[in-house]
C-alpha positions as CSV (number, residue, x, y, z in Angstrom):
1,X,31.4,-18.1,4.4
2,X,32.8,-19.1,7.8
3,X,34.5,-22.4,8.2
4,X,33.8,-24.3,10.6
5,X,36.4,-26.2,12.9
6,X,34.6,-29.3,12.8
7,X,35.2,-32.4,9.9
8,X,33.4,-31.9,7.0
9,X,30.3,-34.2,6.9
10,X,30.0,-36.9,4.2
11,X,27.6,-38.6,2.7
12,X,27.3,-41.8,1.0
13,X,30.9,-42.9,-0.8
14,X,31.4,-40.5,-3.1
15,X,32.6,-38.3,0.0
16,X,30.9,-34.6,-1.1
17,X,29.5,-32.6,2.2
18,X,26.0,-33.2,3.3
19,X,24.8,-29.9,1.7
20,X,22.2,-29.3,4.6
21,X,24.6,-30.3,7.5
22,X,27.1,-27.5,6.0
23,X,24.6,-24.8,5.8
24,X,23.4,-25.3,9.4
25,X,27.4,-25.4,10.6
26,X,28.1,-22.1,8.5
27,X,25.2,-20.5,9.8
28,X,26.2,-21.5,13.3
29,X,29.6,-20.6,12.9
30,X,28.6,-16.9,11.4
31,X,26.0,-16.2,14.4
32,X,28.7,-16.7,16.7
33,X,30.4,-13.9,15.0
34,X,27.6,-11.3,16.0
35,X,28.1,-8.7,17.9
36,X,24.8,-8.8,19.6
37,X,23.0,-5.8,21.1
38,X,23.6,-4.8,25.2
39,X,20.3,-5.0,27.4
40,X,20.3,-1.1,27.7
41,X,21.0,-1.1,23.5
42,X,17.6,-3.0,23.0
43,X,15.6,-1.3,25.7
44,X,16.9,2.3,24.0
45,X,16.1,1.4,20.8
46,X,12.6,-0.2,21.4
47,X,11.7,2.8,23.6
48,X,12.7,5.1,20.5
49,X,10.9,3.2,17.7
50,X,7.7,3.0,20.3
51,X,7.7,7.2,20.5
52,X,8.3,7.0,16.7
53,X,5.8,4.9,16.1
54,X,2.8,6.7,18.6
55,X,4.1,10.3,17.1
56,X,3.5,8.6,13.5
57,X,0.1,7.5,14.6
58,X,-1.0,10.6,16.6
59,X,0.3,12.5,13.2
60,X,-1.6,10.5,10.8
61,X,-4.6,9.9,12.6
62,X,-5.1,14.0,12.5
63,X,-4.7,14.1,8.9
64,X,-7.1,10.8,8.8
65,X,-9.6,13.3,10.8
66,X,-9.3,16.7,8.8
67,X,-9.6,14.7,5.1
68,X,-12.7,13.7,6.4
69,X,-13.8,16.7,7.4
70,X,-12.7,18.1,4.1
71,X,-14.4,15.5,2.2
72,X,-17.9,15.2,3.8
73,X,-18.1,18.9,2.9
74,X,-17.1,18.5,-0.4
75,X,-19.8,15.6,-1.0
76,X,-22.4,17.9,1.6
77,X,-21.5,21.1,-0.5
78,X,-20.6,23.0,2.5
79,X,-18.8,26.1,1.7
80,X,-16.7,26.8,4.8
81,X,-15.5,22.9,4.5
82,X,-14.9,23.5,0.8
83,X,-13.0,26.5,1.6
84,X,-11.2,24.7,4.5
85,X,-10.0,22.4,1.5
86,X,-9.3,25.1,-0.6
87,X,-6.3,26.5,2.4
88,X,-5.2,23.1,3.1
89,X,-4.7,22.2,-0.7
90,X,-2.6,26.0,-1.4
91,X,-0.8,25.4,1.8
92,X,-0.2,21.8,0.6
93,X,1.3,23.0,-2.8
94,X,3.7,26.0,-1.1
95,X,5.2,23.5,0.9
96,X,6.0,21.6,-1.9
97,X,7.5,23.9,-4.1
98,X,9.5,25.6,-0.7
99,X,10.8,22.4,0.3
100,X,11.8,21.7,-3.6
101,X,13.7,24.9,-4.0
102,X,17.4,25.2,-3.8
103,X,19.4,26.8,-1.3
């Protein structure tokens, strides 16, 4: 905890610290202890975690779009949609088992 400069604050006459009093003086003491972000730091970072989050969106959105497609034909019975599964579900499972493989 970071001490504070300042007297300790009483209460009553039994002369124990003001327990809420101390925790707002530690806390102001440790903020001042921050090495807070420059203006080009924030903008940077909020630019990157704004592409991150469209790309994220943009990605699962398509998936969103073709397990629907995959599903409807399922449920409809349609063969080419069924078969479209069928790729998607074998492609699914190779990429699994390549990305689990040791180098």
């Amino acid at each position: 905890m970071a001490k504070s400069k300042s007297r300790p604050v009483t209460t009553g006459s039994n002369n124990e610290p003001n327990v809420i009093v101390k925790y707002f003086l530690d806390t102001r003491a440790e903020l001042r202890r921050v090495t807070w972000p420059t203006r080009d730091e924030t903008k940077n970072l909020t630019l990157i975690i704004v592409a991150v989050t469209l790309v994220m969106a943009f990605f699962l959105g398509a998936l969103d779009y073709i397990f629907q497609i995959v599903v409807a034909g399922i449920v409809g019975g349609d063969w080419i949609r069924i078969g479209i599964a069928v790729v998607l579900f074998i492609a699914g499972t190779a990429a699994f088992y390549y990305n689990s493989q040791e180098v």
